[in-house]
N, C-alpha and C positions, 0 to 999 in steps of 0.2 A: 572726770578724773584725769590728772596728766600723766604723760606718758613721758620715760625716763629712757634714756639713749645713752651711750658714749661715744666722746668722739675718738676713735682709736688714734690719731695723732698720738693724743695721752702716750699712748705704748708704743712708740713706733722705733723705740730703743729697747724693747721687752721681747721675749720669744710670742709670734702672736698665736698660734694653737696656744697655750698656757694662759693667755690674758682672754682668748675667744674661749675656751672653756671655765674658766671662773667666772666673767658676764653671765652663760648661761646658768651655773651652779646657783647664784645667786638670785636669780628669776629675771633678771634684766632680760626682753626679749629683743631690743633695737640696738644697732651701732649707727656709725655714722663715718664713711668713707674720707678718704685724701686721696691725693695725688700717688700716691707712694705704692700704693697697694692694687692698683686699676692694672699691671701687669699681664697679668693670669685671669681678668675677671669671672671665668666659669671655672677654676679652681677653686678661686675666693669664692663664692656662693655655694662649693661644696661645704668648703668649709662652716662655712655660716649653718647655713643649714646642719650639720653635723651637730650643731649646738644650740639649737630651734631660736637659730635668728635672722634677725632681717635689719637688712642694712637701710630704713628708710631716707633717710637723705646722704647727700656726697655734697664734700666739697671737689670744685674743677675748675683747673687754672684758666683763667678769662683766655688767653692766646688758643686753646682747643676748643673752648665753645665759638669763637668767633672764628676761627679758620679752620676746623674740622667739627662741627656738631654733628656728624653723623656717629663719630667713636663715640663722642661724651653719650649719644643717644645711646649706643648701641649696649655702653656698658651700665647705662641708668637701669637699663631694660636687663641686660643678664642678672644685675645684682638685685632688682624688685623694686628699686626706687619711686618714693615721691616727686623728690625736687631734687634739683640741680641748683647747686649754691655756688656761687664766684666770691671766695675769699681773701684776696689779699690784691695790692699791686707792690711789687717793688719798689723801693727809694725812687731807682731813676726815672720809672715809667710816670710816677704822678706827677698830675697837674702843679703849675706855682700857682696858680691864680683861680678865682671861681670860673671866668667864663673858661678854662683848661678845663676845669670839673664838670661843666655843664654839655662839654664835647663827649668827653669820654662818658659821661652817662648816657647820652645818644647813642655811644656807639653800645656799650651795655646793652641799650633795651633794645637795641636793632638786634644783636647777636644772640639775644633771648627768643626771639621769633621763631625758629625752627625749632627750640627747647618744648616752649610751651604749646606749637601746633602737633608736638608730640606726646601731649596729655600729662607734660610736668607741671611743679609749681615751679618757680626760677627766682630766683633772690640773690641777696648781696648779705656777705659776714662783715663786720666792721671789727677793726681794731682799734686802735685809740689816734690814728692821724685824719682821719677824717671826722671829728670834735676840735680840731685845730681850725682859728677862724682864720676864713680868706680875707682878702683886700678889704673886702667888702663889706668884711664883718656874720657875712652866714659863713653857715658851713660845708664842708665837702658830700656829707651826709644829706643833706634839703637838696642838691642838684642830683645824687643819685636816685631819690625818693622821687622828685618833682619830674622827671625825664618821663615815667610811665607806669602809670596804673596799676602794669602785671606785673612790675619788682618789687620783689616783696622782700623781708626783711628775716636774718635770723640776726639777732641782736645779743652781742657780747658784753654781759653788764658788767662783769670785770675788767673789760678794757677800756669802757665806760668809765669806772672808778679812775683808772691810773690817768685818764685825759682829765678829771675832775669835774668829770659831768655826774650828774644824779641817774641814774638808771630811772627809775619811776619817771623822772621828767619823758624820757625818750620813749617808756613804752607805753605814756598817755599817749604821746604824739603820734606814735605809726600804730597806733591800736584798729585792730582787724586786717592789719597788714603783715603780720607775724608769722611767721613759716615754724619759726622756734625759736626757744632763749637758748645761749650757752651759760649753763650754772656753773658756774667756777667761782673762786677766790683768792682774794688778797690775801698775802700775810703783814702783819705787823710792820713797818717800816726797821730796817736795818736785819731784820730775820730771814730763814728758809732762804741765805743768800745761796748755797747751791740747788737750789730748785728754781733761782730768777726770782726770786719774792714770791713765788705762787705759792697758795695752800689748798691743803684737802678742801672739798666745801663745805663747810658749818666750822672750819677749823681756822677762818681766817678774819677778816674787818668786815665783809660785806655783810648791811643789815638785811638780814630774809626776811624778819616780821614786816617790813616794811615793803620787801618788793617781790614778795612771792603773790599779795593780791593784786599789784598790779599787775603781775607776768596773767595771771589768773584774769583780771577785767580787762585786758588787752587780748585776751584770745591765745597766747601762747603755751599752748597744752602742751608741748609736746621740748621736754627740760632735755640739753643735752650735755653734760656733765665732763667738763674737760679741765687738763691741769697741763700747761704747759713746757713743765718739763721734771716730771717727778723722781725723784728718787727711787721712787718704789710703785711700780703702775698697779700694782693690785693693793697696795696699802689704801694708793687713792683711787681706786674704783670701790674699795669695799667701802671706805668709811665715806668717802662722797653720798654713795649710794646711799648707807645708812641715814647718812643727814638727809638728802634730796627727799626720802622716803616721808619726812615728818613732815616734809612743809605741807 
Protein backbone atom coordinates (compact mmCIF):
# COMPACT_ATOMS: atom_id res chain seq x y z
CA UNK A 1 0.00 0.00 0.00
CA UNK A 2 1.43 3.61 -0.56
CA UNK A 3 2.07 5.87 1.86
CA UNK A 4 0.94 9.55 1.80
CA UNK A 5 3.16 12.60 3.00
CA UNK A 6 2.96 16.40 2.71
CA UNK A 7 5.35 18.37 1.80
CA UNK A 8 4.90 21.21 4.19
CA UNK A 9 6.58 23.88 1.72
CA UNK A 10 2.71 23.58 0.69
CA UNK A 11 2.03 25.73 4.02
CA UNK A 12 5.01 27.58 4.58
CA UNK A 13 2.71 30.79 4.41
CA UNK A 14 0.04 29.12 6.84
CA UNK A 15 0.29 28.99 10.70
CA UNK A 16 2.08 25.54 10.94
CA UNK A 17 0.65 24.16 14.54
CA UNK A 18 -2.90 24.52 12.42
CA UNK A 19 -1.70 22.91 9.27
CA UNK A 20 0.62 20.09 11.66
CA UNK A 21 -2.71 19.44 13.35
CA UNK A 22 -5.17 19.02 10.62
CA UNK A 23 -2.33 16.43 8.82
CA UNK A 24 -2.77 14.45 11.94
CA UNK A 25 -6.76 14.96 12.36
CA UNK A 26 -6.94 13.64 9.01
CA UNK A 27 -4.86 10.28 9.62
CA UNK A 28 -1.91 11.48 7.47
CA UNK A 29 0.99 10.16 9.50
CA UNK A 30 4.17 11.63 7.34
CA UNK A 31 5.36 15.16 6.36
CA UNK A 32 8.09 16.02 4.59
CA UNK A 33 10.73 18.86 5.60
CA UNK A 34 12.41 22.15 3.84
CA UNK A 35 14.95 24.35 4.53
CA UNK A 36 12.74 26.86 6.43
CA UNK A 37 11.88 24.87 9.20
CA UNK A 38 15.42 23.04 10.14
CA UNK A 39 15.79 26.05 12.84
CA UNK A 40 14.65 24.55 16.11
CA UNK A 41 14.85 20.99 14.82
CA UNK A 42 14.16 19.34 18.35
CA UNK A 43 11.15 21.79 18.77
CA UNK A 44 9.91 20.68 15.39
CA UNK A 45 9.82 17.03 16.38
CA UNK A 46 8.13 18.08 19.35
CA UNK A 47 5.83 19.36 17.56
CA UNK A 48 5.59 16.51 15.05
CA UNK A 49 5.18 14.30 17.49
CA UNK A 50 2.41 16.10 19.24
CA UNK A 51 0.46 15.08 16.30
CA UNK A 52 1.75 11.31 15.85
CA UNK A 53 3.97 12.39 13.00
CA UNK A 54 7.04 11.76 11.43
CA UNK A 55 8.74 13.74 9.25
CA UNK A 56 10.24 10.78 6.75
CA UNK A 57 12.20 12.60 4.22
CA UNK A 58 13.62 16.52 3.96
CA UNK A 59 14.56 18.41 1.52
CA UNK A 60 18.45 20.17 2.12
CA UNK A 61 20.09 22.80 0.20
CA UNK A 62 23.01 21.12 -1.75
CA UNK A 63 25.63 24.12 -0.23
CA UNK A 64 24.86 22.29 3.62
CA UNK A 65 25.22 18.86 2.43
CA UNK A 66 28.43 19.35 0.62
CA UNK A 67 30.09 21.96 3.14
CA UNK A 68 28.45 21.01 6.47
CA UNK A 69 26.92 17.30 6.36
CA UNK A 70 27.38 16.83 9.80
CA UNK A 71 24.12 19.59 10.63
CA UNK A 72 22.13 18.04 7.60
CA UNK A 73 23.05 14.62 9.61
CA UNK A 74 22.39 15.85 12.74
CA UNK A 75 18.98 17.11 11.92
CA UNK A 76 18.05 14.11 9.66
CA UNK A 77 18.54 12.23 12.93
CA UNK A 78 16.57 14.70 15.42
CA UNK A 79 13.58 14.70 13.06
CA UNK A 80 13.51 10.52 12.28
CA UNK A 81 14.35 10.85 8.80
CA UNK A 82 14.80 8.35 5.87
CA UNK A 83 16.41 10.32 3.27
CA UNK A 84 18.01 13.53 2.64
CA UNK A 85 16.83 15.01 -0.69
CA UNK A 86 18.78 18.03 -2.57
CA UNK A 87 16.08 19.88 -4.27
CA UNK A 88 16.73 22.79 -6.46
CA UNK A 89 19.92 24.83 -7.84
CA UNK A 90 19.37 28.36 -8.52
CA UNK A 91 19.29 30.16 -12.09
CA UNK A 92 22.98 31.20 -11.51
CA UNK A 93 24.45 28.06 -9.98
CA UNK A 94 23.40 25.63 -13.18
CA UNK A 95 25.37 24.30 -15.60
CA UNK A 96 25.02 25.75 -19.65
CA UNK A 97 26.21 22.79 -20.98
CA UNK A 98 26.04 18.76 -20.32
CA UNK A 99 29.65 18.25 -19.49
CA UNK A 100 28.63 21.48 -16.55
CA UNK A 101 25.98 18.89 -15.67
CA UNK A 102 28.01 15.90 -15.65
CA UNK A 103 30.46 18.06 -12.99
CA UNK A 104 28.20 18.93 -10.70
CA UNK A 105 26.55 15.49 -10.59
CA UNK A 106 30.02 14.38 -9.37
CA UNK A 107 30.17 16.63 -7.07
CA UNK A 108 26.37 15.66 -5.97
CA UNK A 109 27.27 12.01 -5.38
CA UNK A 110 30.68 12.83 -3.83
CA UNK A 111 28.66 15.13 -1.09
CA UNK A 112 26.24 12.22 -0.70
CA UNK A 113 28.96 10.08 0.74
CA UNK A 114 28.96 11.03 4.33
CA UNK A 115 24.69 11.22 3.86
CA UNK A 116 24.46 7.82 3.00
CA UNK A 117 27.47 6.27 5.41
CA UNK A 118 25.11 7.61 7.83
CA UNK A 119 22.36 5.17 7.14
CA UNK A 120 20.17 7.58 4.70
CA UNK A 121 18.76 7.19 1.43
CA UNK A 122 20.06 10.52 -0.60
CA UNK A 123 18.52 11.73 -3.88
CA UNK A 124 17.77 14.48 -6.08
CA UNK A 125 14.05 16.62 -6.55
CA UNK A 126 13.67 17.65 -10.12
CA UNK A 127 11.83 20.65 -11.36
CA UNK A 128 11.07 21.19 -14.81
CA UNK A 129 14.90 22.76 -15.93
CA UNK A 130 16.63 19.72 -15.86
CA UNK A 131 14.05 18.12 -18.92
CA UNK A 132 15.51 21.02 -20.93
CA UNK A 133 18.02 19.36 -23.52
CA UNK A 134 21.66 20.22 -23.38
CA UNK A 135 24.10 20.85 -26.36
CA UNK A 136 23.96 17.54 -26.78
CA UNK A 137 20.70 16.66 -26.87
CA UNK A 138 20.35 14.61 -23.28
CA UNK A 139 19.45 15.87 -20.36
CA UNK A 140 20.33 17.48 -17.22
CA UNK A 141 18.39 14.64 -15.48
CA UNK A 142 20.62 11.27 -17.22
CA UNK A 143 23.98 13.17 -15.85
CA UNK A 144 22.57 13.52 -12.46
CA UNK A 145 21.11 9.71 -12.57
CA UNK A 146 24.26 8.43 -14.46
CA UNK A 147 26.99 9.99 -11.78
CA UNK A 148 26.00 7.25 -9.18
CA UNK A 149 24.30 4.40 -8.28
CA UNK A 150 23.21 5.72 -4.50
CA UNK A 151 21.23 8.85 -6.07
CA UNK A 152 18.15 8.18 -6.09
CA UNK A 153 15.37 10.00 -7.24
CA UNK A 154 11.99 11.74 -5.72
CA UNK A 155 10.49 12.60 -9.02
CA UNK A 156 8.06 15.65 -9.45
CA UNK A 157 5.51 14.68 -12.13
CA UNK A 158 3.91 17.92 -12.18
CA UNK A 159 7.06 19.70 -13.11
CA UNK A 160 7.47 16.98 -15.47
CA UNK A 161 4.16 17.99 -17.17
CA UNK A 162 5.03 21.87 -17.34
CA UNK A 163 8.63 20.72 -19.08
CA UNK A 164 6.38 18.65 -21.39
CA UNK A 165 7.74 15.53 -20.63
CA UNK A 166 5.33 12.27 -19.81
CA UNK A 167 5.70 11.37 -16.35
CA UNK A 168 5.23 7.51 -16.84
CA UNK A 169 7.97 7.92 -19.60
CA UNK A 170 10.47 8.95 -16.60
CA UNK A 171 9.20 6.77 -13.84
CA UNK A 172 9.69 3.50 -16.42
CA UNK A 173 13.10 4.94 -16.65
CA UNK A 174 14.60 5.38 -12.96
CA UNK A 175 12.09 2.48 -11.74
CA UNK A 176 13.55 1.01 -8.45
CA UNK A 177 15.44 4.07 -8.05
CA UNK A 178 12.58 6.14 -6.47
CA UNK A 179 12.84 7.53 -3.05
CA UNK A 180 9.08 9.05 -3.75
CA UNK A 181 6.69 10.83 -6.26
CA UNK A 182 5.63 14.38 -5.44
CA UNK A 183 1.66 14.05 -6.38
CA UNK A 184 0.72 17.52 -7.25
CA UNK A 185 -1.26 19.21 -10.11
CA UNK A 186 -1.67 21.30 -12.87
CA UNK A 187 -4.46 23.44 -13.34
CA UNK A 188 -6.17 24.13 -16.70
CA UNK A 189 -3.98 26.60 -18.67
CA UNK A 190 -4.97 30.42 -18.07
CA UNK A 191 -6.63 29.28 -14.40
CA UNK A 192 -5.86 29.13 -10.46
CA UNK A 193 -3.54 32.27 -12.02
CA UNK A 194 -2.98 33.36 -8.18
CA UNK A 195 -2.00 30.00 -7.03
CA UNK A 196 0.81 30.00 -10.18
CA UNK A 197 -1.35 27.56 -12.29
CA UNK A 198 -1.11 24.87 -9.44
CA UNK A 199 -4.18 22.67 -8.41
CA UNK A 200 -5.57 20.60 -5.60
CA UNK A 201 -4.52 16.97 -6.75
CA UNK A 202 -7.31 15.12 -8.65
CA UNK A 203 -8.52 19.00 -9.14
CA UNK A 204 -6.23 19.74 -12.08
CA UNK A 205 -4.88 18.11 -15.98
CA UNK A 206 -2.68 15.55 -14.64
CA UNK A 207 -3.89 11.97 -15.81
CA UNK A 208 -3.71 9.59 -12.54
CA UNK A 209 -5.40 6.54 -14.22
CA UNK A 210 -2.60 6.64 -16.14
CA UNK A 211 0.37 7.25 -13.72
CA UNK A 212 -0.54 6.21 -10.47
CA UNK A 213 0.37 2.33 -11.90
CA UNK A 214 3.36 3.48 -12.94
CA UNK A 215 4.36 5.37 -9.78
CA UNK A 216 2.99 1.79 -8.42
CA UNK A 217 5.40 -0.49 -10.97
CA UNK A 218 8.35 1.80 -10.35
CA UNK A 219 8.40 1.26 -6.79
CA UNK A 220 7.39 4.72 -5.61
CA UNK A 221 5.17 3.88 -2.43
CA UNK A 222 5.74 6.48 -0.74
CA UNK A 223 3.18 9.72 -2.70
CA UNK A 224 4.17 13.21 -1.35
CA UNK A 225 1.47 15.65 -2.05
CA UNK A 226 2.39 19.27 -2.65
CA UNK A 227 0.92 22.45 -4.09
CA UNK A 228 3.13 25.14 -4.79
CA UNK A 229 1.71 27.92 -3.71
CA UNK A 230 -2.06 27.53 -2.39
CA UNK A 231 -4.51 29.67 -1.41
CA UNK A 232 -5.67 27.73 1.07
CA UNK A 233 -3.03 24.98 2.65
CA UNK A 234 -5.63 22.92 4.26
CA UNK A 235 -8.34 23.21 1.36
CA UNK A 236 -5.37 21.62 -0.50
CA UNK A 237 -4.16 19.05 1.91
CA UNK A 238 -7.76 17.89 2.56
CA UNK A 239 -8.97 17.60 -0.88
CA UNK A 240 -5.47 16.44 -2.18
CA UNK A 241 -5.60 13.91 0.45
CA UNK A 242 -9.11 12.85 -0.39
CA UNK A 243 -8.05 12.30 -4.18
CA UNK A 244 -4.45 10.77 -3.36
CA UNK A 245 -6.54 8.33 -1.07
CA UNK A 246 -8.47 6.83 -4.24
CA UNK A 247 -5.75 6.17 -6.36
Amino acid sequence: MSRISVQLYSAREFDLNSVLHHIGELGISEVEGFGGLYGDAEGLRARLDANGLRMSTGHFDFAMVRDDPDTAIRIAHTLGMEAVIVPFLMPDDRPTDFDGWQTFAADLAEAGKPIIDAGFRYGWHNHDFEFTACDNGAFPIEAIMDASAEIELELDLAWMHVAGQDPVKWLETYAGRLIAAHVKDRAPDGTCVDEDGWADVGHGVMDWSRITPAMKAAGADLMVLEHDKPADALRFITRSFAAASKF
